[in-house]
C-alpha positions as CSV (number, residue, x, y, z in Angstrom):
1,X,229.9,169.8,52.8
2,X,227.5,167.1,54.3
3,X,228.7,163.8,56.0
4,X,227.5,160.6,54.5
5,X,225.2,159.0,57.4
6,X,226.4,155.4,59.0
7,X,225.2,152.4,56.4
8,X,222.3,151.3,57.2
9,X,223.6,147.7,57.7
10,X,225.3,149.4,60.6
11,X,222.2,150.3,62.6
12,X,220.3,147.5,62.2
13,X,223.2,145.5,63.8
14,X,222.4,147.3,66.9
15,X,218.9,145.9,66.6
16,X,217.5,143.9,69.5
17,X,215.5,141.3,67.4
18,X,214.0,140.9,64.4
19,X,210.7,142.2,65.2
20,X,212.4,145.5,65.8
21,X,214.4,144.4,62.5
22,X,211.1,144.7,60.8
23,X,209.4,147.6,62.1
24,X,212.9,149.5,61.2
25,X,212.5,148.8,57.3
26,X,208.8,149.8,57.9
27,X,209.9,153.3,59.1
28,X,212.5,154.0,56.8
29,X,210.1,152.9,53.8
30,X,208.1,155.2,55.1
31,X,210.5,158.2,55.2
32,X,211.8,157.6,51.9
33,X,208.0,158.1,51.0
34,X,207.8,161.0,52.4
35,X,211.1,162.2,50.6
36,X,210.2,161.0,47.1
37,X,206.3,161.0,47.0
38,X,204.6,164.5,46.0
39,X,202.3,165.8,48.9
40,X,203.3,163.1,51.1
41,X,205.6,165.1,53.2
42,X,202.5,167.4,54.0
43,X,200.3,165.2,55.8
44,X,199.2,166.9,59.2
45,X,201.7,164.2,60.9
46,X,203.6,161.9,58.4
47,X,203.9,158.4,59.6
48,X,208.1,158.9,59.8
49,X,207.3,161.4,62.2
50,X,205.2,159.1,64.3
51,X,208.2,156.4,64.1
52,X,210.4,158.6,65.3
53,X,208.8,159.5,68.6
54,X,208.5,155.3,69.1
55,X,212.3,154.3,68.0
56,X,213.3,153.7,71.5
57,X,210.1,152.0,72.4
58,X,210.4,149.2,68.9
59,X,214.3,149.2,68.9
60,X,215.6,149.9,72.0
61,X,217.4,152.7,73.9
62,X,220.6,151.6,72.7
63,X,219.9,151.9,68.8
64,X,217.3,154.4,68.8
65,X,219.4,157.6,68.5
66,X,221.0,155.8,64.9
67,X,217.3,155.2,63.8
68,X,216.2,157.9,64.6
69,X,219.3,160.2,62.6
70,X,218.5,157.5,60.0
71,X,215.1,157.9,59.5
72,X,215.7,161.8,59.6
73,X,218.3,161.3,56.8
74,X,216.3,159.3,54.6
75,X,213.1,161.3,55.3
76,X,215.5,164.7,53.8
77,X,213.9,166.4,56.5
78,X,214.9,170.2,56.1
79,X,216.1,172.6,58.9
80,X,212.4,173.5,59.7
81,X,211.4,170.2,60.4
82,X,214.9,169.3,62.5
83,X,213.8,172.5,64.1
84,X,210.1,171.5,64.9
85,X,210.7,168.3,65.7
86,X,214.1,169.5,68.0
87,X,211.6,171.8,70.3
88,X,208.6,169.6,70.3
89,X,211.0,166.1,71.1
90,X,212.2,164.2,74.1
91,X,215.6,164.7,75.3
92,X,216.5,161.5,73.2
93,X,214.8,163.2,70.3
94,X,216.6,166.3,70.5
95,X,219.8,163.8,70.5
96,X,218.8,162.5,67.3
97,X,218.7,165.5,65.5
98,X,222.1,167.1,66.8
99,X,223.2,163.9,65.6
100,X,221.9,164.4,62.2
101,X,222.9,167.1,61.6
102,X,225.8,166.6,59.6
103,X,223.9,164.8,57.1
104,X,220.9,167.1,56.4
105,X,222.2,170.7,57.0
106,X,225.0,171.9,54.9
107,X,225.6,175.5,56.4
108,X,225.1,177.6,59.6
109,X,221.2,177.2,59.9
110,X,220.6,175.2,62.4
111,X,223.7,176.3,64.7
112,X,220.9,177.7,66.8
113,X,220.3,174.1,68.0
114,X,223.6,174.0,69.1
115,X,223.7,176.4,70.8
116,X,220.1,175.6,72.8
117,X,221.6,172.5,73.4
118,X,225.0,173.5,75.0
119,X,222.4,175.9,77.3
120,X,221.9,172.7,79.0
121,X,223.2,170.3,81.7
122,X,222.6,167.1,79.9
123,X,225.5,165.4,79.2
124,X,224.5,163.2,76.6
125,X,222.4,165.8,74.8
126,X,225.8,167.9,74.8
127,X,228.3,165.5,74.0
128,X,225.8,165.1,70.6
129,X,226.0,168.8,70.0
130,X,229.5,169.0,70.1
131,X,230.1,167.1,67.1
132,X,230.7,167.3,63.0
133,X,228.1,169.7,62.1
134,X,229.7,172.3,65.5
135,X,233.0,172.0,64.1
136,X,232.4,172.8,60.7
137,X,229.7,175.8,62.0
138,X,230.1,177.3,65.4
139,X,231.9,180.4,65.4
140,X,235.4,180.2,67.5
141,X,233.8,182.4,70.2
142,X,230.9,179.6,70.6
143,X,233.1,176.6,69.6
144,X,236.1,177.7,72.9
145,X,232.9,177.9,75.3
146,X,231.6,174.1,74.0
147,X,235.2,172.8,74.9
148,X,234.9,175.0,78.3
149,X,231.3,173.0,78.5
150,X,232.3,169.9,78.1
151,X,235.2,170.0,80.6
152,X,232.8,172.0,83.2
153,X,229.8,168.7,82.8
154,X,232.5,166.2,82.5
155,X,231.8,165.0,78.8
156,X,235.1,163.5,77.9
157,X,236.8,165.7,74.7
158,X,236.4,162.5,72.8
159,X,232.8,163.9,71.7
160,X,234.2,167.1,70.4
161,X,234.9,166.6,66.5
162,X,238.3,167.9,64.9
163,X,239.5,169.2,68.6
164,X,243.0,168.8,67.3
165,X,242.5,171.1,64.4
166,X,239.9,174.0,65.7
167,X,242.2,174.2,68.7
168,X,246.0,174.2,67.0
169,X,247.0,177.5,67.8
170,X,244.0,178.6,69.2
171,X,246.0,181.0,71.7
172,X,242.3,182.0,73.5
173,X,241.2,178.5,73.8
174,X,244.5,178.2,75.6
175,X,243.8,181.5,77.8
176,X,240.3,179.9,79.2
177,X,242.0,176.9,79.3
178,X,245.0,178.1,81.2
179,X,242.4,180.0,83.8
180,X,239.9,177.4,84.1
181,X,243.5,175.3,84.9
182,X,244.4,177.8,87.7
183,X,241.0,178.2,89.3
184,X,240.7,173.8,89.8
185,X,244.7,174.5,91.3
186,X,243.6,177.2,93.3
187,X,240.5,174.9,94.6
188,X,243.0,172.2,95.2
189,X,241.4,170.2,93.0
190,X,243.4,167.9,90.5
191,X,243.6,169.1,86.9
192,X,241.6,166.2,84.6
193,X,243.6,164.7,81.7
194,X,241.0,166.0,78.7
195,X,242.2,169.7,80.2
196,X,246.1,169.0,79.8
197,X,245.5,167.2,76.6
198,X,243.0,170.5,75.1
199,X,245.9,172.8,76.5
200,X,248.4,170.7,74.3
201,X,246.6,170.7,71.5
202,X,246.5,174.3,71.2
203,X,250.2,174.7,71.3
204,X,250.3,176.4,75.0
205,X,252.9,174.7,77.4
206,X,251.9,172.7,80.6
207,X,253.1,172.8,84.1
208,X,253.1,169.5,86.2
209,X,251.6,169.7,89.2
C-alpha cells in the first residue's frame, strides 16, 4: 500500500524565501505536466527533471530532499525513472528517491535501491534507505543486516521504520544482535543504547554491564 507524501504546505514551510517559494510552484506545475499531459513525460529531459537536479541550489539544502520527493510524487514518476534518475543523481539525489519511495512504488521493485544504498557508508543516504518502503519490502535476511548497518555507521535506530514490529520476536535479529553485543564487550568498548533498546525489542533479555 503506498504512503500519502507530506502536504505540500509542509515543504514549502521549510522554504528559505519566497523567491524559492516561487520557483517551487514552478517545478511542481511542471511535474504535474508531465504526469497529466500526453507526450510530455517523453521529452529527451523534462523540465521536472532539470528542477530536480537544482532543488538544493533554489531552495536550500535543508528543504531540498522534501522537494525533491515532492516533485517525484507529483511527477508519478515510475520505478524506471526512480531508477535512472537514482544511478545518474548526486548523493542528495539518491536521498530523494529512497525517500520517495513510499509514495511511488507499491511493491518489491525497487528494493534493489535499497539495497545499493545500504552498500554504502553514507549515513544520511542510509538512514533514508532504512525507512517505510524497507520495512514494508526488504526481506528479513536483508531487513536484520540494515539494523546491523545502521548500528555499525552509527545512524541512530530512530530512522529505521516499524523497528518495534519487524523485530518482535525476531529471535535472529536477536542472535546478531546478541554477537555484535559480545564482540563491542570483548573490545571493551561500551554497548550504545539503540543496541540494548533493538535487543529488547525483539524479546531477547539484556545483561548490564
Amino acid at each position: 500500500m503506498l504512503t500519502p507524501p507530506p502536504p505540500r504546505a509542509d515543504t514549502e514551510a521549510r522554504l528559505p524565501d519566497d523567491q524559492a517559494r516561487a520557483w517551487f510552484a514552478e517545478a511542481l506545475a511542471d511535474a504535474t505536466r508531465a504526469a497529466t499531459a500526453p507526450g510530455a513525460a517523453l521529452a529527451p529531459r523534462p523540465a521536472w527533471e532539470l528542477r530536480f537536479v537544482t532543488a538544493g541550489r533554489h531552495c536550500g539544502r535543508d528543504a531540498a530532499d522534501a522537494v525533491r520527493a515532492l516533485l517525484l510524487t507529483e511527477a508519478r514518476a515510475g520505478t524506471e525513472t526512480l531508477t535512472r534518475l537514482y544511478r545518474e543523481g548526486s548523493a542528495a539525489e539518491r536521498r530523494a528517491v529512497l525517500l520517495a519511495l513510499p509514495f511511488l512504488v507499491d511493491g518489491p521493485q525497487a528494493v534493489p535501491l535499497v539495497d545499493d544504498a545500504l552498500r554504502t557508508h553514507d549515513t544520511r543516504l542510509i538512514a533514508a534507505a532504512v525507512g517505510p518502503y524497507a520495512a514494508a519490502h526488504l526481506a528479513p535476511h536483508a531487513w536484520r543486516h540494515a539494523v546491523l548497518k545502521c548500528l555499525f555507521t552509527g545512524v541512530p535506530l530512530t530512522a529505521v521504520a516499524d523497528l518495534a514490529r519487524r523485530a518482535a520476536g525476531d529471535a535472529e535479529l536477536a542472535r546478531m544482535l546478541a554477537a555484535h553485543a559480545a564482540e563491542r564487550t570483548a573490545a571493551g568498548r561500551e554497548l550504545p543504547r539503540d543496541l540494548r533498546h533493538a535487543l529488547t525489542l525483539t524479546g531477547a533479555p539484556t545483561e548490564e554491564p
